[in-house]
N, C-alpha and C positions, 0 to 999 in steps of 0.2 A: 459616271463610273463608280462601283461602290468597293468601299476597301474593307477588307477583311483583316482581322489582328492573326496574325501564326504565334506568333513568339517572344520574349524577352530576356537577352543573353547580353550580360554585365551592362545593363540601364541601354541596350540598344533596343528598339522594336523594330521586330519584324510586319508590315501588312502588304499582301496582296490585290489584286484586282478581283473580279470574276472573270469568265473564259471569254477572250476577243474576240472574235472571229473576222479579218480582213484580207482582203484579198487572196482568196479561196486557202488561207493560213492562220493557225491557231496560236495566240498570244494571252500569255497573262503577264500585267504589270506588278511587278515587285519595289518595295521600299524599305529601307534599313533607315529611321532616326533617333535620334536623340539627343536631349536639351544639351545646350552649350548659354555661355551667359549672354549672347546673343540673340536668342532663338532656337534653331535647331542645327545640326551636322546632320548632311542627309547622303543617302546615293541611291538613286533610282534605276531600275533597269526593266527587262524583259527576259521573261522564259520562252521557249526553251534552249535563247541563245547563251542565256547564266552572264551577260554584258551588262555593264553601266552605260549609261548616256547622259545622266545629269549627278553631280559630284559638287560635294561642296561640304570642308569640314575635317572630314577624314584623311588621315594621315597613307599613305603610299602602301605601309604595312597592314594596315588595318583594313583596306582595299581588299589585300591578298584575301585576308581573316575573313571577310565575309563575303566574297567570291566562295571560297570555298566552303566558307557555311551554309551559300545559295547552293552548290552543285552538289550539296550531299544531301538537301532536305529539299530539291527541287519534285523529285517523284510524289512527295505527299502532299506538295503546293499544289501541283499539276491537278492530283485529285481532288485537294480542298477546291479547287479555282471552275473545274467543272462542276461540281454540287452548288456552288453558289451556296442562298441562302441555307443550304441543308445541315453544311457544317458548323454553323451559329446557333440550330438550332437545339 
């Protein structure tokens, strides 16, 4: 799977997947990280349900913050995620 960079908003990054295609349904995988003195704070999810599945890091508030940063910049992920390598280029 290849990740794509979208974004960086206050030391978080945003990268994407390209377009999934499984079971006759269309998926792109999303990730929100950033270093901590650990490693990283991550939360991972999927469009176009705008859900986490893998958490780890972030605070309950901070969830919310980028939930909603996902469903407001998901329309233009959606289109980065179909072009694939077009948007890199």
């Amino acid at each position: 799977m290849m990740k794509y960079y979208y974004s960086t908003v206050k030391g978080t990054v945003l990268t994407h997947s390209e377009m999934l295609y499984e079971n006759y349904s269309r998926r792109v995988i999303v990730r929100f990280e950033r270093p901590n003195n650990n490693g990283f704070d991550f939360a991972e999810g999927m469009l176009p349900e705008c859900t986490f599945n893998k958490l780890s890091g972030f605070s309950e508030e901070e969830i919310f913050e980028l939930l909603d940063y996902l469903r407001c910049n998901s329309p233009l992920i959606w289109e980065y995620a179909q072009k694939g390598d077009e948007n890199n280029a």
